[in-house]
C-alpha positions as CSV (number, residue, x, y, z in Angstrom):
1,X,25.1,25.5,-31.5
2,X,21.5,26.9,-33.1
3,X,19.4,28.3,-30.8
4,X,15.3,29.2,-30.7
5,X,13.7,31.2,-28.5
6,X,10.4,30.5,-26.5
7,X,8.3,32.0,-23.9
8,X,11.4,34.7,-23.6
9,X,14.1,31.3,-22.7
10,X,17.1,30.5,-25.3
11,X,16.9,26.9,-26.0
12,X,20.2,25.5,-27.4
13,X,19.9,22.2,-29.9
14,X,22.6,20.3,-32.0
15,X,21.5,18.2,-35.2
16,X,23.4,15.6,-36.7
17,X,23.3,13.2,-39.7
18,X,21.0,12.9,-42.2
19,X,17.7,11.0,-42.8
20,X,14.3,10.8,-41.0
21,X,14.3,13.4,-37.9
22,X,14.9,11.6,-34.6
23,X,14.3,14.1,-31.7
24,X,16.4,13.3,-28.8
25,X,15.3,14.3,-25.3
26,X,17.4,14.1,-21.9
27,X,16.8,13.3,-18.2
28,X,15.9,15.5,-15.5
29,X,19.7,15.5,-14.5
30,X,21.7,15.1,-17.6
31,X,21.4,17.7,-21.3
32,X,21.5,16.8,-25.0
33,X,25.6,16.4,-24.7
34,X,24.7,12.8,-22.7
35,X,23.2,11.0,-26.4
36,X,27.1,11.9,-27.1
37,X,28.7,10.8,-24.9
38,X,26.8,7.4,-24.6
39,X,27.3,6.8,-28.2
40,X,23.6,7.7,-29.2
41,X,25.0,9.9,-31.4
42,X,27.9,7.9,-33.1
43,X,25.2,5.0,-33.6
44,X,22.2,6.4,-34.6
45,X,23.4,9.8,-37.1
46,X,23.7,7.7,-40.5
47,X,20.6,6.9,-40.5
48,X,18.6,9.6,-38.5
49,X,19.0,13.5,-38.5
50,X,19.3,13.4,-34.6
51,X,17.8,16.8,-33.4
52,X,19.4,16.5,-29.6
53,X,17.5,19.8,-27.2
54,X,19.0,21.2,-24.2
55,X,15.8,21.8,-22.7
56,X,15.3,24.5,-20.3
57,X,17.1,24.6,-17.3
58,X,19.6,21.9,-18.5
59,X,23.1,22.3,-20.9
60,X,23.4,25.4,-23.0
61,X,19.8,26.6,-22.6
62,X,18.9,29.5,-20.4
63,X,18.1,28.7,-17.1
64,X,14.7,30.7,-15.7
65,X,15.0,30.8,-11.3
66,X,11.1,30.7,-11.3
67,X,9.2,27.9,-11.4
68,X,6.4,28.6,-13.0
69,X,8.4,28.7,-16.1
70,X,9.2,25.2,-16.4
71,X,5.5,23.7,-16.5
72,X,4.8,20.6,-18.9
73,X,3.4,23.2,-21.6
74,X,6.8,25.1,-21.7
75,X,9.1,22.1,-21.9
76,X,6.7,21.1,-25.0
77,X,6.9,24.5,-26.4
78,X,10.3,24.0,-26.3
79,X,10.7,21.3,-28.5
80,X,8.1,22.6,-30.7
81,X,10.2,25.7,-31.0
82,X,13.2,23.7,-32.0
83,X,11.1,22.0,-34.5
């Protein structure tokens, strides 16, 4: 799984398919794996390159204990970072 780092937090992401980018962002109490198992996935990679983020705190991304690392501004950074 390809990883960036931001703000000194690993953030895990999974693309698949080809075709115009579709980013794919979870719930507060699910991670990227859920598009998969839904069927997102299966449905939507021939004709998007699905770019699904564990954001922080969630899947395969680190998981910072203080929480004043998971504002608004690092969850965006985030996904800018996987970008």
């Amino acid at each position: 799984m390809p990883s960036v780092e931001r703000s000194g937090v690993v953030i895990q992401y999974e693309v698949d398919g080809d075709g115009f980018p579709l980013v794919l962002l979870h719930g507060l109490s699910v991670d990227a794996a859920s598009w998969r198992r839904a069927g997102y996935l299966d449905a939507l990679s021939d004709r998007y390159r699905c770019v699904s983020v564990d954001l922080r705190g969630a899947g395969a991304s680190d998981k910072p204990d203080l929480p004043a690392l998971h504002t608004i501004e690092h969850y965006l950074g985030a996904v800018e970072g996987v970008l």
